[in-house]
Residue frames as qw, qx, qy, qz and C-alpha x, y, z in Angstrom:
[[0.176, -0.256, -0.238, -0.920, 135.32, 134.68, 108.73],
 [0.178, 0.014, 0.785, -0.594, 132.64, 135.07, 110.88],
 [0.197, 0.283, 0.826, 0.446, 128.87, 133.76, 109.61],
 [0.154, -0.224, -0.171, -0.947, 126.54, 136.32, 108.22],
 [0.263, 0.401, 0.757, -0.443, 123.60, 136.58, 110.38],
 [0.344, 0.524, 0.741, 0.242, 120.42, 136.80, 108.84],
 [0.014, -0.930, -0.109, 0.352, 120.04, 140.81, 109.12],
 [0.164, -0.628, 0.535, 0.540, 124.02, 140.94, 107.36],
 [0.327, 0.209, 0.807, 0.445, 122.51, 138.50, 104.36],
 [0.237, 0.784, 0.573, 0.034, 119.65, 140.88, 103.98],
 [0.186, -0.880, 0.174, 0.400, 121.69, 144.11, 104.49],
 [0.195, -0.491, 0.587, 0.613, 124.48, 142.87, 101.63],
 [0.405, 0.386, 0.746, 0.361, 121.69, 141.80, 99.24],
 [0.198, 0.928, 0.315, -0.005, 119.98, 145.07, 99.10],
 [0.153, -0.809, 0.294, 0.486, 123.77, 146.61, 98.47],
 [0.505, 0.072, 0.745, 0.430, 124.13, 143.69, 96.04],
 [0.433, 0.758, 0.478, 0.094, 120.91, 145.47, 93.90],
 [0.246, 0.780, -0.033, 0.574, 122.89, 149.41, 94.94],
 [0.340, -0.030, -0.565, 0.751, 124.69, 151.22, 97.15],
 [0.329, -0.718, -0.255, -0.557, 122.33, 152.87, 99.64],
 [0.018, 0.366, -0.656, 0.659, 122.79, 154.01, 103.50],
 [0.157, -0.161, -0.913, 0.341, 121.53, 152.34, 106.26],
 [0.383, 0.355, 0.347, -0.779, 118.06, 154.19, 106.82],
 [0.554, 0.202, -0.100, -0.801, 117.31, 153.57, 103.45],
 [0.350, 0.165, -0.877, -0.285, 117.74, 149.82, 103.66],
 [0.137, 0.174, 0.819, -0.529, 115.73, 149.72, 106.37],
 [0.491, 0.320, 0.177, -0.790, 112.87, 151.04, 104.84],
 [0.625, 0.270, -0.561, -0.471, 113.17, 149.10, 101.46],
 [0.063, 0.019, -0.968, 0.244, 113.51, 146.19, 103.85],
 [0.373, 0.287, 0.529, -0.707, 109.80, 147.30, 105.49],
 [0.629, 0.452, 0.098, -0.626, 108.64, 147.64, 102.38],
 [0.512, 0.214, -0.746, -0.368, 109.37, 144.26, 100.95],
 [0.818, -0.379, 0.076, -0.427, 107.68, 143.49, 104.09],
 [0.591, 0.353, -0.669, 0.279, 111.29, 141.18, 105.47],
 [0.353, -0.482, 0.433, -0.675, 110.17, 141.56, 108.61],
 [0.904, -0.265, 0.084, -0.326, 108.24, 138.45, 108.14],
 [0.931, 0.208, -0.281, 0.107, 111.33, 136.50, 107.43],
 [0.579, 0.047, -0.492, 0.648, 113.96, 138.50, 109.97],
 [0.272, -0.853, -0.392, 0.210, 113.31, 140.68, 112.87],
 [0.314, 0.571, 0.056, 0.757, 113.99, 144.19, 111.08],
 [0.398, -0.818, -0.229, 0.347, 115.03, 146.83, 113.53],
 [0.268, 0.923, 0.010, 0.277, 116.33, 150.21, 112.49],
 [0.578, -0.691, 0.414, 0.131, 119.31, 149.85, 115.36],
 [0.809, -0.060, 0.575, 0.106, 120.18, 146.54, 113.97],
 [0.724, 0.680, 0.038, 0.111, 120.61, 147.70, 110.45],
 [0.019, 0.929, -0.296, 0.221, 122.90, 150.62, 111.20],
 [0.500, -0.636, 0.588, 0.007, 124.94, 148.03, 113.70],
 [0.934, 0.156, 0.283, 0.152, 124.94, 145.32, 110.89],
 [0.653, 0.746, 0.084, 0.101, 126.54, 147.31, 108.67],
 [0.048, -0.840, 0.521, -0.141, 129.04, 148.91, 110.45],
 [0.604, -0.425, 0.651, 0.176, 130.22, 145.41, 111.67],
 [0.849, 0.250, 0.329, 0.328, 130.25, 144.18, 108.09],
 [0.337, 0.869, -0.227, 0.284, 132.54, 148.01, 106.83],
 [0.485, -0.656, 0.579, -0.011, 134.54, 146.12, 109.91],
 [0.723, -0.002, 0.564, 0.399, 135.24, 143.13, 107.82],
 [0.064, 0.435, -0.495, -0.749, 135.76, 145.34, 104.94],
 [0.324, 0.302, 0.885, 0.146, 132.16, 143.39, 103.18],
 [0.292, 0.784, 0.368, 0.406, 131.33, 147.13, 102.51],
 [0.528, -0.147, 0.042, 0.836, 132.82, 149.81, 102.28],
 [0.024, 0.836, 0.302, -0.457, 131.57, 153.63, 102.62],
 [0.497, 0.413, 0.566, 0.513, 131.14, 155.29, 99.28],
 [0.057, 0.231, -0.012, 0.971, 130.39, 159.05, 100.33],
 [0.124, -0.470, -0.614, 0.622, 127.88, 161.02, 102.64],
 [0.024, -0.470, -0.328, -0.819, 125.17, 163.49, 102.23],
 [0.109, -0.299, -0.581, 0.749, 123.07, 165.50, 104.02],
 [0.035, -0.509, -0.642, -0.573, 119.42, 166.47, 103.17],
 [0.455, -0.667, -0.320, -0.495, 118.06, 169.21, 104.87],
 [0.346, -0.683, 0.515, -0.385, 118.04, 169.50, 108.66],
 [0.978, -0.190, -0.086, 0.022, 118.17, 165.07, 108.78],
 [0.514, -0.700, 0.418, 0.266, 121.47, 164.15, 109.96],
 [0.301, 0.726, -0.486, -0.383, 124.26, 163.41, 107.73],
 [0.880, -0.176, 0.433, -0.089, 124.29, 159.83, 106.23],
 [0.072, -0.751, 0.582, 0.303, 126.41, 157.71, 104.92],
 [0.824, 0.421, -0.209, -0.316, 126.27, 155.55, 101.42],
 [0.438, -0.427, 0.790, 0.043, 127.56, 151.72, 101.10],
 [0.776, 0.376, -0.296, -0.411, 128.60, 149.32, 98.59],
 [0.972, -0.101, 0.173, 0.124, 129.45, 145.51, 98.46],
 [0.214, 0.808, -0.482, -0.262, 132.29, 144.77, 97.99],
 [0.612, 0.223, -0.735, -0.187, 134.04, 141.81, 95.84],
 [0.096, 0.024, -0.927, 0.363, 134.61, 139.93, 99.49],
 [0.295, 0.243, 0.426, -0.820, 130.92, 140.79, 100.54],
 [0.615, 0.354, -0.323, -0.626, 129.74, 139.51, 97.31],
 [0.473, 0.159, -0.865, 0.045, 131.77, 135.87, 97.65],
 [0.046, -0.056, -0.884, 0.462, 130.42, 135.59, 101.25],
 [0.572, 0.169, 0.218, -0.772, 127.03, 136.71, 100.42],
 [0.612, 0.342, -0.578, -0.417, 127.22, 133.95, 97.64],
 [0.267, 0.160, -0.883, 0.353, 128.40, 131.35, 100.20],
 [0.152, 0.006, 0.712, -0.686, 126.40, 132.13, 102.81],
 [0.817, 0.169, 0.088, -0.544, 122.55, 131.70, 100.67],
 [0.697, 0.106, -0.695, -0.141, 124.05, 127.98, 99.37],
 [0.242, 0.216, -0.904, 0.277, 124.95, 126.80, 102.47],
 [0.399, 0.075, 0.555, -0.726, 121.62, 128.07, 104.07],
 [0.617, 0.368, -0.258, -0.646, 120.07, 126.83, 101.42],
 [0.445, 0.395, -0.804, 0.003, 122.12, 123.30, 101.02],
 [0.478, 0.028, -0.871, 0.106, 121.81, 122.48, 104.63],
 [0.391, -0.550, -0.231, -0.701, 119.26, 122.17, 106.90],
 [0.204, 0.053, -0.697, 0.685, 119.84, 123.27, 110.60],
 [0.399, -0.658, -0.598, -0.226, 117.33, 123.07, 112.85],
 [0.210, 0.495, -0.123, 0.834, 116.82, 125.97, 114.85],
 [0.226, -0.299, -0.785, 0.493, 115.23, 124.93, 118.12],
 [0.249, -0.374, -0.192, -0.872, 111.77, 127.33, 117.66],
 [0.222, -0.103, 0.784, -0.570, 109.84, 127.79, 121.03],
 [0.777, 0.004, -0.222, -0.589, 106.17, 126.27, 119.10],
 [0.627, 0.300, -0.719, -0.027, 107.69, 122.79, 119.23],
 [0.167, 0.113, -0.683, 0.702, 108.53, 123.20, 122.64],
 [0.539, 0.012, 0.189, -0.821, 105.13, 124.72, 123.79],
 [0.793, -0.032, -0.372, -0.482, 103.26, 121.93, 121.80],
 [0.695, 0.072, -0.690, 0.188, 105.12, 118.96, 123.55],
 [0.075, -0.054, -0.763, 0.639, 104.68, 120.04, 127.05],
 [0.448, -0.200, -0.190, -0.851, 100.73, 121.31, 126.46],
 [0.556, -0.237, -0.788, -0.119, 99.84, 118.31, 128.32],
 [0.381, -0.068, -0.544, 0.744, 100.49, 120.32, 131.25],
 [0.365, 0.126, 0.201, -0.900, 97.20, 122.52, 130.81],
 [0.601, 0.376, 0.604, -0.364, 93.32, 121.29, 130.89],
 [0.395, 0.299, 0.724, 0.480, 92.33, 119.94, 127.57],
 [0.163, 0.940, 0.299, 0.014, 89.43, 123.06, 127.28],
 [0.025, 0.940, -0.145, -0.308, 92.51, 125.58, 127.63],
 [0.327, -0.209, 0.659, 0.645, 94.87, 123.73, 125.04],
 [0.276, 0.734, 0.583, 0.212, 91.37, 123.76, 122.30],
 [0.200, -0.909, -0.254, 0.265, 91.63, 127.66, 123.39],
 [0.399, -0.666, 0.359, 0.519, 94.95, 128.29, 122.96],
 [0.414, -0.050, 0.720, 0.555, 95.63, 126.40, 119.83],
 [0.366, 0.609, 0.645, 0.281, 92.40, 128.08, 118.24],
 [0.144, -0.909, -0.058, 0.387, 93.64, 131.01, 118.78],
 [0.453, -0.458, 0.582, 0.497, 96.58, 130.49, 117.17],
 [0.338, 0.285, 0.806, 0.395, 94.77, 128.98, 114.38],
 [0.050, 0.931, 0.336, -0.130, 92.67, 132.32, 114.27],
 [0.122, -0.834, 0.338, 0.418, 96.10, 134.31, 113.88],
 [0.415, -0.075, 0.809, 0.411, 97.44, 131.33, 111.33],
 [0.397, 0.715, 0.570, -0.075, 93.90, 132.22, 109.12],
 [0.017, -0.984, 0.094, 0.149, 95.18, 135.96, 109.05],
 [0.345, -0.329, 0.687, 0.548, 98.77, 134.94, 108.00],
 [0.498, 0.256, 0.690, 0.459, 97.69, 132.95, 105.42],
 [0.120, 0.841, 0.466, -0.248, 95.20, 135.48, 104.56],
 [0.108, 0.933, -0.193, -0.284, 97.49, 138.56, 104.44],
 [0.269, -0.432, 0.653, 0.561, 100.61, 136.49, 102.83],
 [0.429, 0.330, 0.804, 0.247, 98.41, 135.59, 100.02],
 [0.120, 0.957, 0.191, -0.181, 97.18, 139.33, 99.70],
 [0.147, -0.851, 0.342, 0.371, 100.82, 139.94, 99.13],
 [0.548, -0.066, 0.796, 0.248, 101.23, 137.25, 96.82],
 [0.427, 0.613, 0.646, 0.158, 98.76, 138.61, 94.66],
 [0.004, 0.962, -0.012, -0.271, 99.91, 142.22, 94.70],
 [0.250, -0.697, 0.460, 0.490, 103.18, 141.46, 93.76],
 [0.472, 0.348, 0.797, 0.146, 101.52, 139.23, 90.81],
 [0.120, 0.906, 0.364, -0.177, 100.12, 142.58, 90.04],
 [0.195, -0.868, 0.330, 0.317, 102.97, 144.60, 90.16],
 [0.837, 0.470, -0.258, -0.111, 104.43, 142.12, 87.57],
 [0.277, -0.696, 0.648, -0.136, 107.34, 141.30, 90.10],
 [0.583, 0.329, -0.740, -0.067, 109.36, 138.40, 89.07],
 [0.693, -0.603, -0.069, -0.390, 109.10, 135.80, 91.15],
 [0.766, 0.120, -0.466, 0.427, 112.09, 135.17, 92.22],
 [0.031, 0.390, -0.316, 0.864, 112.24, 137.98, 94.41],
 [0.544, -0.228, 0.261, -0.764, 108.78, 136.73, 96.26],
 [0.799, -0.197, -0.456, -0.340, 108.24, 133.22, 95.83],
 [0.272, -0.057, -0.853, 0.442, 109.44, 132.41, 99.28],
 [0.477, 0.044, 0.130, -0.868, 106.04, 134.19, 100.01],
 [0.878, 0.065, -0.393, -0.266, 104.73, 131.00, 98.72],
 [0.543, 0.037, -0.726, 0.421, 106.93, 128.75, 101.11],
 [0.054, -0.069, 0.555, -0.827, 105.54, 130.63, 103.80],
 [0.663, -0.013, 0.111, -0.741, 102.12, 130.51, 103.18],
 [0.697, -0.044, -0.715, -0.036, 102.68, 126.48, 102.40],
 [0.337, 0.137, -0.733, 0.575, 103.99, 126.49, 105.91],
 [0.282, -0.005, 0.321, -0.904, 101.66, 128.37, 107.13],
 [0.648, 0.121, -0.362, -0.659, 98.98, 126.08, 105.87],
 [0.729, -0.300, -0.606, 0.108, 100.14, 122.98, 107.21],
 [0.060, 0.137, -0.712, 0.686, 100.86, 124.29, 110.13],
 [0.398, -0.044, 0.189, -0.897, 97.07, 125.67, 110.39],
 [0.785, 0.029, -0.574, -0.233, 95.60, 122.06, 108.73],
 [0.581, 0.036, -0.755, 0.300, 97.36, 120.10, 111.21],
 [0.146, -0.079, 0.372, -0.913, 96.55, 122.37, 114.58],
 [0.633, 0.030, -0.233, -0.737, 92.88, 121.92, 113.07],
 [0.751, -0.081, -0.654, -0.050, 93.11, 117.90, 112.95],
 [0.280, 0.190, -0.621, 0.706, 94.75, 118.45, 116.65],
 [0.374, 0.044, 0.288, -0.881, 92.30, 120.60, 117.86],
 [0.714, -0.147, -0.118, -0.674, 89.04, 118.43, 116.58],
 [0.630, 0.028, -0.757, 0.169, 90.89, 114.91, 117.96],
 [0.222, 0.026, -0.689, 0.689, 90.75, 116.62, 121.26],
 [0.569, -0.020, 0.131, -0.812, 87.33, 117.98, 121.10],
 [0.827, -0.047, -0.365, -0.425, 86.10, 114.44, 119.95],
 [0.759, -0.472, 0.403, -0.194, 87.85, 112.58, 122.65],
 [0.929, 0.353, -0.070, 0.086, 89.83, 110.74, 119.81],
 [0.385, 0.494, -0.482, 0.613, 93.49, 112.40, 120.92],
 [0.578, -0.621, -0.516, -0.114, 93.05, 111.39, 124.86],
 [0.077, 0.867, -0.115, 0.480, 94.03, 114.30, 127.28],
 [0.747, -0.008, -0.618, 0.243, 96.26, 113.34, 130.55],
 [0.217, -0.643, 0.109, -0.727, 95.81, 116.77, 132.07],
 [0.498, -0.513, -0.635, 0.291, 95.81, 115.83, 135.91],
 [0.375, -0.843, -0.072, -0.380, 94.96, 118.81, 138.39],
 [0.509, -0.049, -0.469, 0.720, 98.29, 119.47, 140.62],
 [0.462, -0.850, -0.222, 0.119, 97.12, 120.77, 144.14],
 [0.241, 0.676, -0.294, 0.631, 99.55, 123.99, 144.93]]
């Protein structure tokens, strides 16, 4: 069997709650705001699905047609689609694969730019890391509101940890290099 990408784990939970068609998982997807956690695209739904009604992990349940929209077509899980959704959150869950993200990269070659334009860069970053935290904590507290269980959102809370050290550490980074305590090897290469 082939392994569920992250778009086909998100696509056979929201069939796991009901059947719905592929527009509307996109949306409920937007609006649980999943974007931050896969890169929702409204193509990408429509092609997940069909490839998972190719392994038979759902299976088309009947069409409608509202109005002039085109005519769409309703999916549920099915038992296999349930076992491999089940599989597939332990193992991601169990074991941890590293996933080669380009930050890492960037940070470890930054030696290659003047110490003033790493400070720059990285406080930028740390400006846009402020605003994460910022807005995943805004959503943390709405759905607190909303009385939403928290299973359904506390990885909202794993992100904003992350997001925290990341933005802590950056911070130590960034004042070692302003104070001359993290020394900078930058040389000037003549073109």
């Amino acid at each position: 069997m082939t392994e569920l990408t992250p778009v086909g784990m998100a696509v056979l939970a929201l069939l796991n709650e009901r059947p719905m068609h592929a527009y509307e998982m996109f949306q409920v997807l937007m609006s649980r705001e999943e974007d931050r956690l896969i890169k929702v695209r409204l193509g990408t739904v429509y092609h997940t699905v069909e490839r998972l009604a190719g392994q038979q992990l759902v299976e088309a349940t009947g069409t409608e047609r509202a109005g002039n929209r085109p005519e769409r077509t309703t999916y549920a899980i099915t038992a296999e689609g349930s076992a491999a959704l089940r599989r597939r959150i332990s193992e991601a869950i169990e074991t941890p694969v590293y996933e080669y993200p380009l930050f890492p990269v960037a940070l470890s070659e930054a030696h290659n730019l003047p110490a003033d334009e790493t400070v720059r860069v990285l406080n930028r970053r740390l400006e846009l890391l402020r605003k994460q935290v910022d807005e995943i904590e805004a959503t943390i507290e709405r759905v607190r509101t909303e009385d939403v269980e928290e299973a359904y959102w506390f990885v909202a809370d794993y992100l904003r940890t992350q997001a925290v050290a990341e933005r802590d550490w950056l911070q130590t980074i960034v004042n070692r290099i302003e104070s001359k305590d993290l020394p900078w090897p930058y040389r000037s290469k003549k073109s």
